[in-house]
C-alpha positions as CSV (number, residue, x, y, z in Angstrom):
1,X,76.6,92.7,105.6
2,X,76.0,89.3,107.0
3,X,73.0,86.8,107.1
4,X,71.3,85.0,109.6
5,X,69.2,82.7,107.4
6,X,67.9,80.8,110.4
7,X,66.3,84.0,111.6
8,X,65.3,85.3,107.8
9,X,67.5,88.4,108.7
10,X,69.9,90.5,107.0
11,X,71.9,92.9,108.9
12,X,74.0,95.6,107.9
13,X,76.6,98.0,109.4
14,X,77.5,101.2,108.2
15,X,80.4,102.7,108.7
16,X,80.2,106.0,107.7
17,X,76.9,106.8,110.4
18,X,78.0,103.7,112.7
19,X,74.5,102.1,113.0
20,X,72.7,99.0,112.2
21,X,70.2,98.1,109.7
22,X,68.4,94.6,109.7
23,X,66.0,93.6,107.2
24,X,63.6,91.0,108.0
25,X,61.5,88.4,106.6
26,X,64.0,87.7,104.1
27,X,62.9,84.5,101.4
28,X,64.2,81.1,102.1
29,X,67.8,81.2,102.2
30,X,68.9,78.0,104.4
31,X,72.1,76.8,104.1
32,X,73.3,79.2,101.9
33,X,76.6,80.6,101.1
34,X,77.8,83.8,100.0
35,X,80.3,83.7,97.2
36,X,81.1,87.2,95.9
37,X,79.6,90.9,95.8
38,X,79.4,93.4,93.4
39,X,76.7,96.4,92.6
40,X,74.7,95.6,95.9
41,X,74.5,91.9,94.5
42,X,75.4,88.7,96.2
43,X,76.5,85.6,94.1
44,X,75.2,82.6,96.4
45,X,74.7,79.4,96.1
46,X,72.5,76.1,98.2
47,X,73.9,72.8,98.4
48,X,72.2,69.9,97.4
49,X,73.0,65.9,97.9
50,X,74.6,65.8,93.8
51,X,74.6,69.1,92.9
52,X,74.6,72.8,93.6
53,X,71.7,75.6,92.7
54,X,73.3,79.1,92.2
55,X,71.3,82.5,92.1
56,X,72.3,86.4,92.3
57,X,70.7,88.0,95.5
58,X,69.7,91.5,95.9
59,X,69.2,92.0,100.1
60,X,67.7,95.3,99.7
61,X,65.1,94.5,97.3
62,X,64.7,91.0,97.5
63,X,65.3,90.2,93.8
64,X,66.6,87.1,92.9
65,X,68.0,85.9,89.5
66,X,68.3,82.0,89.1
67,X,71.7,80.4,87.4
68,X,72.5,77.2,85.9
69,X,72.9,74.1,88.7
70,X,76.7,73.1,89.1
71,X,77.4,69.2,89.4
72,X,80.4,68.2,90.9
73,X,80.7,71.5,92.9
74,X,83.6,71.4,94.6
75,X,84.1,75.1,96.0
76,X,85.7,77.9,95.1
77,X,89.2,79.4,95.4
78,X,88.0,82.9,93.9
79,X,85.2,84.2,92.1
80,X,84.0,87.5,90.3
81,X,81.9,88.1,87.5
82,X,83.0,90.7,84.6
83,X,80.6,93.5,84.4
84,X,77.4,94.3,85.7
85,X,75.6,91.4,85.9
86,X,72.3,92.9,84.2
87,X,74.8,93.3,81.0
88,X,74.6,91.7,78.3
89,X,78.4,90.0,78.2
90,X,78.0,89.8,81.8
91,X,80.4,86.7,82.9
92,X,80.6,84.5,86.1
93,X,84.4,82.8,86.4
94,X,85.4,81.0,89.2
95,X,88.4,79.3,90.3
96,X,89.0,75.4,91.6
97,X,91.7,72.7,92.0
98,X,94.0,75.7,92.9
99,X,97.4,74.0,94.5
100,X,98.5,71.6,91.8
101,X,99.7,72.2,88.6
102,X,96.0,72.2,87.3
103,X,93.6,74.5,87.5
104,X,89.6,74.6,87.0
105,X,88.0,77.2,85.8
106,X,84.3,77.0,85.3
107,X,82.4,80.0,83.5
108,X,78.6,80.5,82.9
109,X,77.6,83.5,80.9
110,X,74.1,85.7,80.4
111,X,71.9,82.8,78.0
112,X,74.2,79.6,79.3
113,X,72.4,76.9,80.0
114,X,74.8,75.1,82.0
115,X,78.2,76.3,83.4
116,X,81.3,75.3,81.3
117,X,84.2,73.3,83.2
118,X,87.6,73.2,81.6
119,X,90.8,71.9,83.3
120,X,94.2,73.6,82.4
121,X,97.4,72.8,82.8
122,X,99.2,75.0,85.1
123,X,102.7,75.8,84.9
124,X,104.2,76.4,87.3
125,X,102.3,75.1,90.0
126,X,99.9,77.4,91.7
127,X,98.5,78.0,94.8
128,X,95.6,80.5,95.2
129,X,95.5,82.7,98.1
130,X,92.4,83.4,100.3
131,X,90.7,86.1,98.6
132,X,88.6,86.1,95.2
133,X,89.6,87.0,91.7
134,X,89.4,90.8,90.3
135,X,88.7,91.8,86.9
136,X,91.0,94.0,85.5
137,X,91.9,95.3,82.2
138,X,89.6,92.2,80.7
139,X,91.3,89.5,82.2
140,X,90.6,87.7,85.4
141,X,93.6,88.0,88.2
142,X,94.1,85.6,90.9
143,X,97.1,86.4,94.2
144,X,98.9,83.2,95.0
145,X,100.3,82.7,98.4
146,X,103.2,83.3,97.1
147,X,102.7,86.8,95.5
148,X,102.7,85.4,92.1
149,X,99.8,86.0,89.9
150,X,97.4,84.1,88.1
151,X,95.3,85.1,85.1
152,X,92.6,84.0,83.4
153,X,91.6,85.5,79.8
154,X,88.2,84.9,79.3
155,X,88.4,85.9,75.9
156,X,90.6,82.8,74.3
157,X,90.1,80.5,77.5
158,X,94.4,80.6,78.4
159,X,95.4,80.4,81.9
160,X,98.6,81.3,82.5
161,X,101.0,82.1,86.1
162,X,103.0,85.3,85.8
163,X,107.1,84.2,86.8
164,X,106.9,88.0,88.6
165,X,105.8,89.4,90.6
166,X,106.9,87.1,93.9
167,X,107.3,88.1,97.3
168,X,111.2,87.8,97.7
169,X,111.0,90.6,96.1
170,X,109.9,92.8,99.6
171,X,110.4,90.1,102.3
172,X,114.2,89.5,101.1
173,X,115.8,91.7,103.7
174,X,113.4,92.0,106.7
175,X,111.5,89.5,108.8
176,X,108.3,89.6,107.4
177,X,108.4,86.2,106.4
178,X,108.0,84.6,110.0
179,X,105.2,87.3,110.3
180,X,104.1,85.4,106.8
181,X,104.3,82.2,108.0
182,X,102.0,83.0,111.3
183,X,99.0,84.1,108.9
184,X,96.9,81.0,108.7
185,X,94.0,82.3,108.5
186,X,94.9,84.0,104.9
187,X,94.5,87.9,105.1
188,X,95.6,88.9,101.9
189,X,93.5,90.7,99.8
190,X,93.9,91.6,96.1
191,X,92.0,94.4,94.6
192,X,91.3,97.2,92.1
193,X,92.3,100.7,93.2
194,X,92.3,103.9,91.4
195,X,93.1,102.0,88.4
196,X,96.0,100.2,89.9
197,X,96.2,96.5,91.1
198,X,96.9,96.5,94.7
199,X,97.4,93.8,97.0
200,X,97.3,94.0,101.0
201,X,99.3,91.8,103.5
202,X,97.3,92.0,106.9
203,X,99.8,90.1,109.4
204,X,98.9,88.1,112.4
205,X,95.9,89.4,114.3
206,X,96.4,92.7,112.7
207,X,99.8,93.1,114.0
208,X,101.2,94.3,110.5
209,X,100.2,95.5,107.3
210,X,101.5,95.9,103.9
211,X,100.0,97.2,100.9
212,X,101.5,97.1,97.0
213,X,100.9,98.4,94.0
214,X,102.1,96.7,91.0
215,X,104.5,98.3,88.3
216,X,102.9,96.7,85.5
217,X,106.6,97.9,83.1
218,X,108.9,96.0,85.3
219,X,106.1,93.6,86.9
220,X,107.4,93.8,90.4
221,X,105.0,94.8,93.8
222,X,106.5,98.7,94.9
223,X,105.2,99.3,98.8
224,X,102.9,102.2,99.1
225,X,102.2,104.3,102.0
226,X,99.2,106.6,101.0
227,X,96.2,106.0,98.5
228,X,95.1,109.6,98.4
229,X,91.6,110.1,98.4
230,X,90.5,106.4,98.0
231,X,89.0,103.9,100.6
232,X,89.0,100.9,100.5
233,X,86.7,97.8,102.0
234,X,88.2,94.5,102.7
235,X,86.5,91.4,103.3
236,X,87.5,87.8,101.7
237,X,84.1,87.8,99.7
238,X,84.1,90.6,98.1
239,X,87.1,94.0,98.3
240,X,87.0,97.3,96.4
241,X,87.9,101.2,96.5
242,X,85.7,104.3,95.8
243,X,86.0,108.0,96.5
244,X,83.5,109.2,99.8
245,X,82.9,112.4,99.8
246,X,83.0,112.6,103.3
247,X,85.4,114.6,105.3
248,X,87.7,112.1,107.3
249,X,87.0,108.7,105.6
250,X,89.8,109.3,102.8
251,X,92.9,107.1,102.6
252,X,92.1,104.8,105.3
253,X,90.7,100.1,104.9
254,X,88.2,99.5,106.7
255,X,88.0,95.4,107.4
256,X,84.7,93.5,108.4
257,X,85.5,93.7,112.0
258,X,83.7,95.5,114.8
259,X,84.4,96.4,118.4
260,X,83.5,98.8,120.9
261,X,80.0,97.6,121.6
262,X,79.5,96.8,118.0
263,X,79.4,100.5,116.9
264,X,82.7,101.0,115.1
265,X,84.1,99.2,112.4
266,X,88.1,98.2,112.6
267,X,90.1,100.9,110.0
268,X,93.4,101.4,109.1
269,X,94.7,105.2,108.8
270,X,97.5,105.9,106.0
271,X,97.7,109.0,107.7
272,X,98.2,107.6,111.4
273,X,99.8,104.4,110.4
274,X,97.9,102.3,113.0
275,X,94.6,100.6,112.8
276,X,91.9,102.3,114.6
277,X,90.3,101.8,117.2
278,X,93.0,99.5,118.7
279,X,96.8,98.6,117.7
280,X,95.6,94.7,116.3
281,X,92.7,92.7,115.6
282,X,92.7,91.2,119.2
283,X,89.7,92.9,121.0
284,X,87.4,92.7,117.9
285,X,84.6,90.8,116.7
286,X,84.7,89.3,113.1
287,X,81.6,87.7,111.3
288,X,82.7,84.7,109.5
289,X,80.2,85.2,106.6
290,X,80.3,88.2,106.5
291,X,80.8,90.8,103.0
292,X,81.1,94.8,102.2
293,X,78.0,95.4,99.7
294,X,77.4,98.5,97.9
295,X,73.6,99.5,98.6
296,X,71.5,99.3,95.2
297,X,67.7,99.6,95.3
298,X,67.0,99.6,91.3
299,X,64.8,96.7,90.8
300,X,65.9,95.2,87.6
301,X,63.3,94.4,84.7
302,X,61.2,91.2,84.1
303,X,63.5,90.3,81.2
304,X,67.1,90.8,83.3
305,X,65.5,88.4,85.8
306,X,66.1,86.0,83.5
307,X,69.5,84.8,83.4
């Protein structure tokens, strides 16, 4: 999914049919930013001169839930919200300051009037990588660019950086590392799958991949080479699994990358070990602000509009 706000249009690929939807006439959404995904809705946000307005955004019905104004917004590093968002202990955390041995972590829950900001210490230092948080077994999870992981435990407010897993563990005697270095543009991706944690390395322009799953008993990444029936969608807004019940769409990524005319989505097979339809991202088209979004069309109630 990806919006053109300047046009009021939404448009959508899917990949299973390979056509596009566009939804038009969408409400005033200028200069705003996408933030996160999750049950077919979109945590966004508009900029302001001192401050920013966040809001929930359902593209296929249009509804829109209004959240506290941030002050002193100064982006995220990863973002995800608990549950549901029409629950009850529904919880928004998000990530700043990520590269120093502080963190940020602001939080606004269902009934908040504002969003809470607290500053922890972080030790050791931390860098996020380019992908947002999942929430897993209760606690928020956050990849660092160096395979470490961070966590955040909403529960008692603790932040805390995991010593394992780090990635000497799997680039120690190969050259991955150079291939590592290469990746500016961040493609890792960290996400819930068949209730594992995962993470992906995409190399440079798609020229290598890499996915783990982590051995929670010995806290180390193990590389993986099938994920059974699962498939899983990729996008640095917004990454999950599920189960499709459609014949050929098991164990393979799909990325938010098009090509051929813009009617096939880039994929990687398990089975085939390549990416489909070419060997690397090179002859594909990406869309910057882009995000995978489950379809919902359930209109919440008056009340659940109401943050």
């Amino acid at each position: 999914m990806s919006i053109c706000a300047r046009r009021k249009l939404c448009s959508f690929f899917d990949p299973i049919r390979k056509i596009f939807h566009n939804i038009h006439d969408f409400p005033n959404l200028k200069a705003s930013t996408v933030h996160y995904s999750k049950d077919g809705w979109l945590l966004m946000s508009q900029s302001k001169k001192e401050y920013s307005t966040y809001f929930f955004f359902n593209p296929f019905t249009k509804s829109r839930i209004q959240l506290p104004d941030m002050f002193e917004d100064k982006g995220f590093h990863g973002v995800a919200f608990s549950s549901s968002l029409t629950s009850s202990d529904c919880k928004i955390v998000a990530l700043e300051g990520s590269g120093s041995t502080t963190v940020t972590i602001r939080t606004c829950c269902r009934g908040d009037e504002s969003w809470t900001s607290d500053t922890l210490d972080s030790n050791p230092w931390f860098a996020a990588s380019h992908c947002n948080l999942v929430f897993y077994d209760d606690v928020f999870y956050c990849l660092g660019m160096d395979g470490r992981l961070g966590i955040f435990d909403p529960r008692n407010g603790v932040w805390s950086v995991l010593s394992k897993p780090t990635y000497e563990e799997f680039w120690e005697e190969n050259d991955a590392w150079v291939d590592l270095m290469q990746n500016s543009t961040g493609q890792n991706f960290l996400v819930e799958c068949g209730g594992k944690l995962v993470y992906v390395f995409i190399g440079y322009h798609g020229r290598s991949i890499k996915i783990f799953c982590l051995n929670r008993s010995e806290m180390i990444w193990e590389e993986i080479d099938s994920m059974g029936d699962q498939t899983m969608f990729l996008s640095h807004k917004s990454s999950f699994s599920t189960i499709i019940p459609v014949e050929g769409m098991q164990n393979k990524i799909f990325f938010p990358l098009l090509c051929g005319g813009e009617d096939c989505s880039v994929f990687y097979s398990f089975e085939d070990r390549r990416f489909f339809p070419y060997k690397d991202f090179s002859q594909t088209k990406g869309y910057r602000f882009s995000t995978w979004i489950q379809p919902s069309w359930s209109k919440p109630s008056h009340e659940l509009l109401h943050w």
